[in-house]
N, C-alpha and C positions, 0 to 999 in steps of 0.2 A: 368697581374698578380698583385702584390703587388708593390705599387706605395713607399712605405718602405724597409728598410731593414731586409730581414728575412736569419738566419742563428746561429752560436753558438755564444750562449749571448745574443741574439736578439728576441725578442716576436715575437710568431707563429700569434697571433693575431694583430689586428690595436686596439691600446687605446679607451677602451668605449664599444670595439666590444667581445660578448663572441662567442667560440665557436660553444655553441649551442644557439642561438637568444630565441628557445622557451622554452629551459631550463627544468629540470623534469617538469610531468604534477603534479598539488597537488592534493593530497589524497580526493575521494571524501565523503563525512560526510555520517559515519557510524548509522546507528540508534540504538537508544539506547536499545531497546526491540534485535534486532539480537546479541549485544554483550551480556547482561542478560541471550539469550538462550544458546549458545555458551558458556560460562562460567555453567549453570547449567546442560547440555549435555555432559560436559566433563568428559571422563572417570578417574576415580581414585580407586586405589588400598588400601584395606582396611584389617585387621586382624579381624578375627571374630570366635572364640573357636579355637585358632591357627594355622586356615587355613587363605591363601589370596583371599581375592577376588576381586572383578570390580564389580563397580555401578558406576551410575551418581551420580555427585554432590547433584542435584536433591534429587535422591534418602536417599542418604546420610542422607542430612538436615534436611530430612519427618522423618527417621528412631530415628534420635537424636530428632529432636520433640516427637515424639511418647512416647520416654524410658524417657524422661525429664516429660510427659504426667502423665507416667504409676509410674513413683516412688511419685508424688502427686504434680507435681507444677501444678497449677490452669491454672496459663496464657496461659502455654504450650497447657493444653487441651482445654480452648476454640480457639485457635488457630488452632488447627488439627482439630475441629468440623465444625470452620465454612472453613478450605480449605474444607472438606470434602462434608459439604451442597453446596459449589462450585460446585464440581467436580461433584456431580448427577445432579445441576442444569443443568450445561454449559456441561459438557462434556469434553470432549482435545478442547483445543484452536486452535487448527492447521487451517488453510484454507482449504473450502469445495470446490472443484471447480465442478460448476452446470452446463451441458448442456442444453439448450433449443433449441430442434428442431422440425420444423414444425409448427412454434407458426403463418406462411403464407403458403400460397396456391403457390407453386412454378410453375412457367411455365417456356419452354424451353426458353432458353436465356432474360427473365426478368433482368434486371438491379433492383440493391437497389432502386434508385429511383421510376424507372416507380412500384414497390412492393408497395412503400411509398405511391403514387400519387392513386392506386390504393386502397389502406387503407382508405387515405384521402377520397375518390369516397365515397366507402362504410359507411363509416359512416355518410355523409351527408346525403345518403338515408336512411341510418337507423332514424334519425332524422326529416327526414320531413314525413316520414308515423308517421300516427297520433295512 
């Protein structure tokens, strides 16, 4: 056991030694674009001809730009024209996730490699036919 004395008055631990050696793990670095989304995703309750309702943030900001737009500030409307030429350009920003399958000729129990070696094959002969 404890080559010290442990008991009332007495450290549960040895001097220098903490309880937990590895101690919390630290928080690891948020990206800047997840917290921005999360903040303009965020639901918020709003009065609108004296009902409430729920929009994104998001939402919100486009709406107040828009009305800020439509009573004559200039800025406001080139602002809403070019998110706008955005939005037809690009589209939602979100990530597309793409299958590609069959882009090889699969045989029963091929390995990645011998796939690769066989690619490799093939293109050398495409190359040296004239």
């Amino acid at each position: 056991m404890a080559d010290y004395e442990v008991g009332y008055g007495k450290p549960r631990f040895q001097a220098g030694a903490s309880g937990n050696p590895k101690g919390r793990p630290k928080r690891g670095p948020v990206a800047f674009a997840e917290t921005i989304e999360k903040v303009l995703n965020a639901k918020i309750e709003y009065r609108e001809r004296g009902r409430t309702k729920v929009a994104s943030a998001q939402e919100l900001s486009l709406r107040m730009l828009v009305d800020r737009a439509v009573s004559g500030d200039l800025e406001a409307a080139e602002i809403v024209l070019k998110i706008r030429e955005r939005a037809e350009r690009y589209g939602d920003a979100g990530v597309e996730l793409i299958e590609i399958s069959d882009w090889m000729p699969d045989y029963p129990g091929q390995s990645g490699e011998q796939k690769a070696q066989d690619l490799k094959a093939s293109r050398k002969d495409d190359m040296s036919v004239p």
